[in-house]
C-alpha positions in Angstrom: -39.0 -30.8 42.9 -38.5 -33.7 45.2 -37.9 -37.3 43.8 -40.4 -39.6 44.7 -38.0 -42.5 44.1 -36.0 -43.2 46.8 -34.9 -46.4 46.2 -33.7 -48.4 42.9 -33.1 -52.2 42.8 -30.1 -53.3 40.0 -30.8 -56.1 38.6 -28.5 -58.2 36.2 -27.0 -62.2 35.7 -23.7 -61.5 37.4 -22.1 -59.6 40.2 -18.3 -60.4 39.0 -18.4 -57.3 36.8 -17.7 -59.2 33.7 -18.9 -58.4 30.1 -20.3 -55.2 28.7 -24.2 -55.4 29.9 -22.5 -56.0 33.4 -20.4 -53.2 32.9 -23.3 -50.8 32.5 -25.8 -52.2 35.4 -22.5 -51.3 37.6 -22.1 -47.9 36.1 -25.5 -47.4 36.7 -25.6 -48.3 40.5 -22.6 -45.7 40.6 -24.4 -42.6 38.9 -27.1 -43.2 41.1 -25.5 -43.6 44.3 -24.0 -40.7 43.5 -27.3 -38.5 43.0 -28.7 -39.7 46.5 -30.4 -42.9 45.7 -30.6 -45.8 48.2 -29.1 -48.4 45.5 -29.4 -52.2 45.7 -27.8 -54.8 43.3 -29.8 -57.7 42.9 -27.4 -60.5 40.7 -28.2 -64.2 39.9 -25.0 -65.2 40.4 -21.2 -64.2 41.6 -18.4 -63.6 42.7 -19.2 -60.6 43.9 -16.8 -58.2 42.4 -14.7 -55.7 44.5 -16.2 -52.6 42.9 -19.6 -53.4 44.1 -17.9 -52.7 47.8 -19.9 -50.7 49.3 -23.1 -51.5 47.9 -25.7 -54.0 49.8 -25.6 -57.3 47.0 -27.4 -59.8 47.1 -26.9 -63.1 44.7 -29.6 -65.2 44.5 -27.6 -68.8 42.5 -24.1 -70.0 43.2 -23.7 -69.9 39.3 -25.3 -69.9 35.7 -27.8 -72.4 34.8 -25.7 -73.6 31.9 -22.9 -74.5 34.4 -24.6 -76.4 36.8 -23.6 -79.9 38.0 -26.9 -81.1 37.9 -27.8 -80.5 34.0 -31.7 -80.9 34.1 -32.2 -79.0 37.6 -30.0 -75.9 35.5 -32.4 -76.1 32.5 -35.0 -76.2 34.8 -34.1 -73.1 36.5 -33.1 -71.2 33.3 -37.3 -72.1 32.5 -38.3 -70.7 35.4 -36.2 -70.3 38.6 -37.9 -71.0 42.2 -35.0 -69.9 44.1 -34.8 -66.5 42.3 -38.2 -66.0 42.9 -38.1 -66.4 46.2 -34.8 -64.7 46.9 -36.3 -61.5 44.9 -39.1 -61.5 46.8 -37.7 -61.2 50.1 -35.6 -58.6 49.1 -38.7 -57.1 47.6 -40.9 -57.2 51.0 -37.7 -55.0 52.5 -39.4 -52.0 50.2 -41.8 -49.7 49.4 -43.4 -50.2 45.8 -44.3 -46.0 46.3 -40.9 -45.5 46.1 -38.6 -48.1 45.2 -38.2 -48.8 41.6 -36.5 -52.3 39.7 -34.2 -51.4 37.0 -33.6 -54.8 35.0 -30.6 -55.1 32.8 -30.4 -59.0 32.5 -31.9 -62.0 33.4 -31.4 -65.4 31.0 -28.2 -66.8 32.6 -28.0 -66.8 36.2 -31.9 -65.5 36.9 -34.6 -66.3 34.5 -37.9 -64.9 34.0 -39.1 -65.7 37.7 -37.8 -62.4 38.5 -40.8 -60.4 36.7 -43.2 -62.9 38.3 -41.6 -61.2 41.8 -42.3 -58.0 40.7 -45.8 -58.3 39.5 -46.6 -60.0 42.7 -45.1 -57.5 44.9 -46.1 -54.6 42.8 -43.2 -52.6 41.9 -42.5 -50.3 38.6 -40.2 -51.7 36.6 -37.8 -50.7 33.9 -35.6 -53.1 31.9 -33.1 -51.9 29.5 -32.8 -54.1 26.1 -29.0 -54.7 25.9 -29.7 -58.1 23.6 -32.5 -59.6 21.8 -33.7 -62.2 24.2 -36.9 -60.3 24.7 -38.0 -61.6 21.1 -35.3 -63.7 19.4 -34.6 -67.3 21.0 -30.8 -67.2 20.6 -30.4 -63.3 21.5 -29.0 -62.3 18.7 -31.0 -62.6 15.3 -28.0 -64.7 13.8 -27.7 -67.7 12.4 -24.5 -69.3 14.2 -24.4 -72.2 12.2 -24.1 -70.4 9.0 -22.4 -67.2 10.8 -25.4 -64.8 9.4 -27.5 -62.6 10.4 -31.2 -63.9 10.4 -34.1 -62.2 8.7 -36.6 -64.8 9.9 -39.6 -63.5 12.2 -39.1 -64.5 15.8 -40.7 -67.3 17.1 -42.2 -68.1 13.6 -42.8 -71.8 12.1 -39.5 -71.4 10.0 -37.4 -69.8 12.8 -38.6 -72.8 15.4 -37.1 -75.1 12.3 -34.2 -73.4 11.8 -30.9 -75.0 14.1 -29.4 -71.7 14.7 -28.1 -72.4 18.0 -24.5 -71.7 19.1 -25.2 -75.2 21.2 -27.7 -77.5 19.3 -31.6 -77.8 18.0 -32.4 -79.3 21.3 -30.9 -76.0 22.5 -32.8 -73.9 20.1 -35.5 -75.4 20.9 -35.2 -75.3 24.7 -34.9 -71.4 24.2 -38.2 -71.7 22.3 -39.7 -72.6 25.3 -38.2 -70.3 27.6 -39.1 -67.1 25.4 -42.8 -68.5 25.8 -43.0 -68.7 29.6 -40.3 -65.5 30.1 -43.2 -63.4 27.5 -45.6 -64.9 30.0 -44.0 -63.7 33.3 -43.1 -60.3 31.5 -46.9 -59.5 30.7 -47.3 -59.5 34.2 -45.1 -57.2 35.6 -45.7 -54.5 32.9 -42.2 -53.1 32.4 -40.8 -50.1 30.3 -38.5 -51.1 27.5 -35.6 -48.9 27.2 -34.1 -49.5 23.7 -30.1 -48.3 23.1 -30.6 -46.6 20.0 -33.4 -46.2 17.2 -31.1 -49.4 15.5 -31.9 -51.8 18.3 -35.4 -50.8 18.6 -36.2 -51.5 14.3 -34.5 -54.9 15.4 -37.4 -55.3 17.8 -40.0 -53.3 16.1 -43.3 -54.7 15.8 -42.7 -57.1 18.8 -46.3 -58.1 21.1 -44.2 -55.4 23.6 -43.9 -52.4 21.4 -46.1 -50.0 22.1 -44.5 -47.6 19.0 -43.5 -45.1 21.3 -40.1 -46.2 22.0 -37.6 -45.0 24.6 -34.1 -45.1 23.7 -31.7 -44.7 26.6 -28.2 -45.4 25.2 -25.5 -46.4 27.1 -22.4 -44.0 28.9 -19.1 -44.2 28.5 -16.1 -42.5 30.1 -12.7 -42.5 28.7 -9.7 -42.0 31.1 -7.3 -39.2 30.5 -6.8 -36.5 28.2 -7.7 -36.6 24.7 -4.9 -36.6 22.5 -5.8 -35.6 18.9 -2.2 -36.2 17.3 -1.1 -35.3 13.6 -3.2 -37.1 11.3 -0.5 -37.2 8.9 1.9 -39.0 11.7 -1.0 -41.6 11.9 -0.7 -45.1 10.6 -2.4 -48.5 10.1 -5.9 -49.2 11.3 -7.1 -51.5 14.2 -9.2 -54.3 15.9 -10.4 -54.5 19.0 -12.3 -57.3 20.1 -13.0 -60.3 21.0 -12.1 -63.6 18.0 -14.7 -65.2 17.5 -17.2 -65.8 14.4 -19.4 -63.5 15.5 -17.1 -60.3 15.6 -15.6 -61.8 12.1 -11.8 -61.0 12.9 -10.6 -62.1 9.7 -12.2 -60.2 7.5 -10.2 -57.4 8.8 -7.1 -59.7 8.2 -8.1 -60.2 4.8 -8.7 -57.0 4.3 -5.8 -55.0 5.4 -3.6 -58.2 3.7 -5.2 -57.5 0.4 -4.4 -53.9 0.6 -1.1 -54.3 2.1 -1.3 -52.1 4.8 -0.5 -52.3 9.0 -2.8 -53.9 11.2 -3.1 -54.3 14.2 -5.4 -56.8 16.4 -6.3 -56.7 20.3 -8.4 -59.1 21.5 -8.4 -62.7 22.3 -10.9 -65.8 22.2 -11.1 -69.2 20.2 -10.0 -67.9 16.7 -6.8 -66.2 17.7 -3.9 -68.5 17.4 -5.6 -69.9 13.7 -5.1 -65.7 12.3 -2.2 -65.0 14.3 -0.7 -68.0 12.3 -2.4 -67.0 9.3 -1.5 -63.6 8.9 1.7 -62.9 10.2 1.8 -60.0 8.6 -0.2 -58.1 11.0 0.2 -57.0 14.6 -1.7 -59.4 17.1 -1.5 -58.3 20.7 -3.6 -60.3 22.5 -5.8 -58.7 25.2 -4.7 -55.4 26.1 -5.2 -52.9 29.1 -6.5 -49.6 28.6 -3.3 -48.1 28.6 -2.0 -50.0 26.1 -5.3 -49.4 24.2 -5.3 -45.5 24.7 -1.8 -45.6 23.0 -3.5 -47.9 19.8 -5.8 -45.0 19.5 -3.7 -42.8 19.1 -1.0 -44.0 16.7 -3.7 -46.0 14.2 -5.5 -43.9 11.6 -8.8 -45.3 12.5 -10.6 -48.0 14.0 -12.2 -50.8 12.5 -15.0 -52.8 13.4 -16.2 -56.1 11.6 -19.1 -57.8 13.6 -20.9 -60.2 11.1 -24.1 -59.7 14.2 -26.6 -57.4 14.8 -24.3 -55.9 18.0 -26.3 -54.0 19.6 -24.3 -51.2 21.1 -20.7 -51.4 20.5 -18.6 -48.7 22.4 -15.1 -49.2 21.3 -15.9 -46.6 18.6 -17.0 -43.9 21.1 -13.7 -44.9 22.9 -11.1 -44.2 20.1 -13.1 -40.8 19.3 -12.4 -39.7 22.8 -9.4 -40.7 23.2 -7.7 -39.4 19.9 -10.2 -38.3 17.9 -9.8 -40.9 15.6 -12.7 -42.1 12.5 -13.9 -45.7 12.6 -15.2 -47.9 10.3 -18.4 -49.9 10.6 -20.2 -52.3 9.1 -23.8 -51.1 7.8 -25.6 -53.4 10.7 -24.2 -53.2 13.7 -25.2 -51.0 16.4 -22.7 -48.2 15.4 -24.1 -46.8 13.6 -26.3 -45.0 16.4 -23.7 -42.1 16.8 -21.1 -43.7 13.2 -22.0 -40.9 10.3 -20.7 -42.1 6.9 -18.4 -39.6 5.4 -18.9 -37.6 8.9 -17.3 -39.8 11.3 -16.8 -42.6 10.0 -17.2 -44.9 7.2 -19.8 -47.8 6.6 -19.4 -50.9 4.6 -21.4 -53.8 3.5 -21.4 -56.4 6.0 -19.1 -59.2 5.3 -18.1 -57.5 2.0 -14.2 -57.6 2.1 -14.2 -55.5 -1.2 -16.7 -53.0 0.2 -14.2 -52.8 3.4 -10.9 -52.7 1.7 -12.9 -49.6 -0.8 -13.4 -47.9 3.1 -10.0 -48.6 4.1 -8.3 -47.0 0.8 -10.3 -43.8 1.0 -8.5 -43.4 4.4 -5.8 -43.7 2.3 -5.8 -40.4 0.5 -4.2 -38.0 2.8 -6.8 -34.9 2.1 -9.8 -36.8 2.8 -8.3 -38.7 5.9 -7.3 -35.1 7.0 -10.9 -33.9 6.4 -12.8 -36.7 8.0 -10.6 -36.7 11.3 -11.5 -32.7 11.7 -15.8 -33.7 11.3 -15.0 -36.3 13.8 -13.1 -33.8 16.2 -16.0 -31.0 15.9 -18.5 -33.6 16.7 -16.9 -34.6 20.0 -18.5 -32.3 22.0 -22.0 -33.0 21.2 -21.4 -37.1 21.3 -19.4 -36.9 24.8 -22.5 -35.1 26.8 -24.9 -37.6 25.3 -22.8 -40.1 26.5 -21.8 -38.4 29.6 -22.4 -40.1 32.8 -24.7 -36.9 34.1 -26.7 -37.1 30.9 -27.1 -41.0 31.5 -28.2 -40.1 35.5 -30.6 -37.6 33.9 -32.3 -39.1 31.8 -32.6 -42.7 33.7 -33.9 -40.2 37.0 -35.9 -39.0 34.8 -37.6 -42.4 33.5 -37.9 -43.4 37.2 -40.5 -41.0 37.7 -42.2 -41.0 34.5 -43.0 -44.8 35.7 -45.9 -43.1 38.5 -47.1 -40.3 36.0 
C-alpha cells in the first residue's frame, strides 16, 4: 500500500549532533531517508553538524536561550520564541499538511513552545517523542537537584511551585513554572501524539492533562559497531562506569562500592566531579572520556556494567550497548529507565537507588562464578529478541507506521 506521507519535518534544539535526544532525531532523519521519505531537519540552533550533509537544515537561533548575550531577550524567547515561530512557519508554507508530517524530539533550549503554535496554525500532524519530562515537570527531570533526589511531588502543584529544586535558582524554577504554563497552552493547540520510550517513562507521566491512557511507547534504536564478542566469562574481570560525573549519574556510589568490596573498577566518563574521585579513589581505573573503540574493548574485558543514576533517566542505552557488544549483564538501579529491557536475575541485576549496601549485595553475587556463568548465558539467549526491537528497521517500522496512523 502506498504511503500517504511523503514528507517528515525533524525537529529538535540542536543541529551539532550533541547529546543523546540529538543523537536519536539524527538517527531518525537517517532511517527515513533511507525508506524514501523527503526528510527536513528543523533545529533551534547550530553548528550544523557534518553528518546532517546532505540533508536540507534549517536553524532558526544563532544559540540557546540560556546563552544569550542579551539575558532578558533569551528568557524571553525560551517563553515563547517569535523568531522560531516565524522561521517554522515559512518552512511550514513550503508543504503540504496532506502529506507532510512534524516529528518533534525537542524544543526547551534553542526553540520553545512557539513551534506548536506553527503547527496548529499551519495545520500539520504532529508527533513528538517524550525523551525528558518537560512536558509535565518544570525542571525535566522529577529530581530535586538541590537535595540530589528524586522528587515525588505532583507537577506543577502548590508544594512543587515552593520547592527550589532548580539546578540554577528559585527564580529559575520559577521561570520554568511559567514556561510549562504557556508551552501546555501552545501544545493544546497543535494536538500532538505522545510517543513515550518505554512503559517506565510513561508511569512517570501518567495521569498528566495529556494522557489519554492509551499510551504509545516507541523506544529508542541503537546500533553497535562490529562483531559481538561474547569472551569467557571466567576470563572476565571487574565491573564498569560509563558516564557522564556528575550528581545526577551518582559516580561515587560506584566508587564506594567497588572500594568497599575491594574489587576493580573501572570509570569512563568525564564532567565536574571527576578530578574530586579520581583523587579520591585511586584505587580504581579512571579513563576519562573514551571512544568507542576503547569502550567496545571495556565491554568485553569487565564482568558487567554498572549503572548508578540517582534520576529518573529516562532511557539509558549504554546497557543495550555492552549486551551487544560482549554479551555482558548490567546492573541497574530500581528507577531508571533500564529497566525497560534490564530483567533482574535475567539480564541483569537491580538495586535500591542510592543504596551502596543494596549495590555492593548486586556486585558480590556477580561474584560467585556459577551464577555469574548462569546469568551471562540468559543475557546471551536474550540478544536476539532485544536487538530486532531495537533494530534500526524495527524503529523505521514502527515510526512509518505512526505517521500514518496520524490521518486514520
Amino acid at each position: 500500500m502506498d504511503k500517504r506521507v511523503k514528507n517528515v519535518i525533524i525537529v529538535d534544539d540542536t543541529a551539532d549532533n550533541f547529546g543523546g535526544t540529538a543523537q536519536i532525531a539524527y538517527i531518525t532523519a537517517v532511517v527515513l531517508r533511507d525508506r524514501g521519505y523527503n526528510v527536513v531537519y528543523f533545529a533551534g540552533c547550530g553548528p550544523i553538524h557534518s553528518r546532517l550533509d546532505g540533508f536540507k537544515v534549517v536553524v532558526a537561533n544563532e544559540q540557546p536561550f540560556l546563552e544569550s548575550d542579551n539575558k532578558v531577550a533569551g528568557a524571553l524567547s525560551g517563553l515563547h520564541s517569535k523568531k522560531s515561530y516565524e522561521r517554522f512557519c515559512a518552512l511550514l508554507n513550503q508543504f503540504n499538511p496532506d502529506d507532510t508530517v512534524v516529528h518533534v524530539h525537542s524544543w526547551t533550549h534553542a526553540l520553545s513552545s512557539s513551534i506548536f503554535d506553527a503547527i496548529a496554525d499551519s495545520g500539520f500532524k504532529v508527533l513528538v517523542t517524550l525523551h525528558e519530562y518537560f512536558l509535565v515537570c518544570p525542571n525535566g527531570g522529577f529530581y530535586d537537584y538541590k537535595k540530589h533526589r528524586i522528587c515525588h511531588l505532583k507537577a506543577c502543584s502548590a508544594k512543587c511551585i515552593r520547592c527550589n529544586c532548580d539546578k540554577r535558582s528559585y527564580v529559575q524554577k520559577l521561570y520554568r513554572v511559567v514556561r510549562i504554563a504557556l508551552q501546555n497552552r501552545s501544545i493544546k493547540r497543535a494536538h500532538p501524539k505522545f510517543c513515550y520510550l518505554s512503559d517506565f517513562t510513561y508511569d512517570i507521566m501518567r495521569g498528566s492533562e495529556f494522557d489519554d491512557g492509551m499510551p504509545c511507547i516507541l523506544p529508542n534504536p541503537i546500533s553497535v559497531e562490529g562483531e559481538l564478542s561474547l569472551g569467557v566469562p571466567s576470563e572476565k574481570n571487574g565491573y564498569l562506569f560509563v558516564g557522564r560525573f556528575d550528581k545526577e549519574k551518582n559516580p561515587e556510589l560506584f566508587c564506594r562500592a567497588l572500594t568497599s568490596l575491594g574489587l576493580p573498577g573501572t570509570l569512563c566518563g568525564s564532567g565536574p566531579e571527576f578530578e574530586r574521585l579520581r583523587d579520591a579513589y585511586p584505587n580504581l581505573n579512571f579513563l576519562g572520556w573514551c571512544d568507542k573503540d576503547v569502550l567496545a574493548d571495556q565491554f568485553k574485558s569487565n564482568k558487567a556494567l554498572v549503572m548508578t543514576s540517582s534520576w529518573y533517566e529516562a532511557s539509558p542505552l549504554v546497557c543495550l550497548e555492552a549486551m551487544f557488544a560482549s554479551g555482558i549483564p548490567s546492573i541497574v538501579p530500581e528507577t531508571c529507565g533500564a529497566i525497560a529491557y534490564i530483567r533482574d536475575g535475567v539480564n541483569g541485576l537491580l538495586f535500591k537507588n542510592g543504596d551502596v549496601s543494596s549495590l555492593c549485595e548486586a556486585i558480590s553475587k556477580l561474584e560467585d562464578s556459577n551464577y555469574y556463568e548462569m546469568l551471562c548465558e540468559s543475557t546471551r539467549r536474550l540478544l536476539p529478541s532485544l536487538q530486532e526491537d531495537r533494530s534500526y528497521e524495527t524503529y523505521a517500522n514502527r515510526v512509518s507506521n505512526l505517521y500514518e496512523g496520524l490521518y486514520v
